[in-house]
Steps between C-alpha positions, in 0.01 A plus 500: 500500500581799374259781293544682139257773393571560139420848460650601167361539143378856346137469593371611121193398528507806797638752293457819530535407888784276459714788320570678856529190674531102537148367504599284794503877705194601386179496784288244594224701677739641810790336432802450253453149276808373620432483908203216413751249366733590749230474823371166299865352521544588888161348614583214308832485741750553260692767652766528203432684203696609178275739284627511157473806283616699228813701569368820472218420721660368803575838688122551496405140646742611776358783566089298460656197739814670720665163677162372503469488855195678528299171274697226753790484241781326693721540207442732164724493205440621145661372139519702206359364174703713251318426183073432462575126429179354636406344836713185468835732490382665776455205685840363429654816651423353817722206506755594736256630747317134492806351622418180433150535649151470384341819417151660479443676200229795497430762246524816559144594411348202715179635739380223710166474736699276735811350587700247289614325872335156391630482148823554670477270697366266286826525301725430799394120541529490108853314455621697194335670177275822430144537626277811364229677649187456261156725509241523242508846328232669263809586245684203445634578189744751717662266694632119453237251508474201640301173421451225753437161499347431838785586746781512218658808285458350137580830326602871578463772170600840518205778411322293278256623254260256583598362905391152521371584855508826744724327679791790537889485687441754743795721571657258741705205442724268753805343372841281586822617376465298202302795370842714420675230256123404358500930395894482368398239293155603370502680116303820449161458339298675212443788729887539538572420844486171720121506702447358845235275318874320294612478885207356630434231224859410531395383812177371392693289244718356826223386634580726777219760524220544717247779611253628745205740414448822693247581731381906455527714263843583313574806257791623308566805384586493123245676367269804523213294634692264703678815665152612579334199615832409784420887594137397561531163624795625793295801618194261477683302728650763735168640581344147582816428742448875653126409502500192676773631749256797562222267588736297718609804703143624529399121682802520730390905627140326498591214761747713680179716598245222550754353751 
């Protein structure tokens, strides 16, 4: 399996920050954005990753990533998308790097608490299809939304104005190489581009579409406030980890003497 961070797109809803930069550079407490996708990908065990971007932008992710080495990146590529077209273009600029293989698919802007090893997993013993990572988000009407009939997908609608649940598609998404003729064949929408909601309820209509729901917390990044709160919520994190590791270290000196 092979990984795709889709980090392109103009990041208005950013701007004035975005005008300097790609939002997918921008910090995430100490940290560029694009490393947690990246880091995500690797402790997943997918070692090969293509990180798509616009043209202009890829000297910079170069510079953010080098040969990725430093994150466990066996092998780092990057694709230019050379016109905003939407995530679903983006996506289909990484056809040649699939190879014929299945591919994890991560936005750019995805913060998770923990690992996406068991989803992964998960995916391998499923014999062909798509399966989506699903969390329950205070915004729904951001994201696509899903409604469930006990252990079924009956329905996925992009940022609607009144979500049927707060079910959300998180920012990560597992799928066979199906998924590259499904997006050649898909028609843009009212919003003017093909969404990875079309792509998803093409396999939904298959019959071909399953999901798991994340444990922890997950964040993007595509606004203001959701900037903010992955700040929060990483650093939050960090200093727990540091925390307990303190209190760990302090045990160890304490037996070492009492022995």
């Amino acid at each position: 399996m092979k990984g795709v961070v889709l980090a392109g797109g103009l990041g208005t809803r950013l701007t004035p920050l975005t005008r300097a930069t790609n939002k997918h550079l921008l910090p995430i407490y100490d940290r560029p954005m694009i490393h947690f996708p990246v880091e995500t990908l690797v402790d997943a065990g997918i070692e090969e990753i293509l990180v798509v971007a616009a043209h202009g932008d890829l000297g910079d992710f170069r510079a953010a990533l080098g040969d990725g080495r430093d994150l466990g990146v066996r092998y780092l590529t990057f694709a230019p998308q050379e016109r905003d077209d939407g995530i679903v273009d983006a996506l289909e600029r990484a056809v040649d790097f699939a190879g014929g293989q299945r591919v994890c698919v991560i936005r750019g802007d995805t913060i998770l608490e923990r690992g996406i090893a068991p989803f992964v997993e998960a995916y391998r013993d499923q014999r062909s299809g798509a399966r989506l990572l699903l969390t329950e988000v205070p915004d729904p009407q951001r994201f696509g939304v899903v409604t469930l009939d006990g252990d079924r997908i009956v329905d996925i609608v992009e940022r609607p104005a009144r979500p049927a649940s707060g079910l959300a598609v998180t920012g990560v998404s597992l799928y066979d190489h199906d998924v590259f003729s499904i997006c050649a064949d898909l028609t843009p929408g009212a919003r003017g581009a093909v969404e990875m909601t079309d792509v998803n309820n093409a396999y939904l209509r298959r019959g071909d579409l399953a999901f798991d729901t994340l444990e922890g917390w997950w964040s993007d990044a595509d606004t203001f406030e959701s900037l903010h709160r992955a700040s929060c919520l990483v650093a939050d994190a960090r200093f727990r980890a540091e925390r307990t590791l303190s209190v760990d270290e302090s045990r160890l000196v304490h037996r070492a003497r009492a022995a």
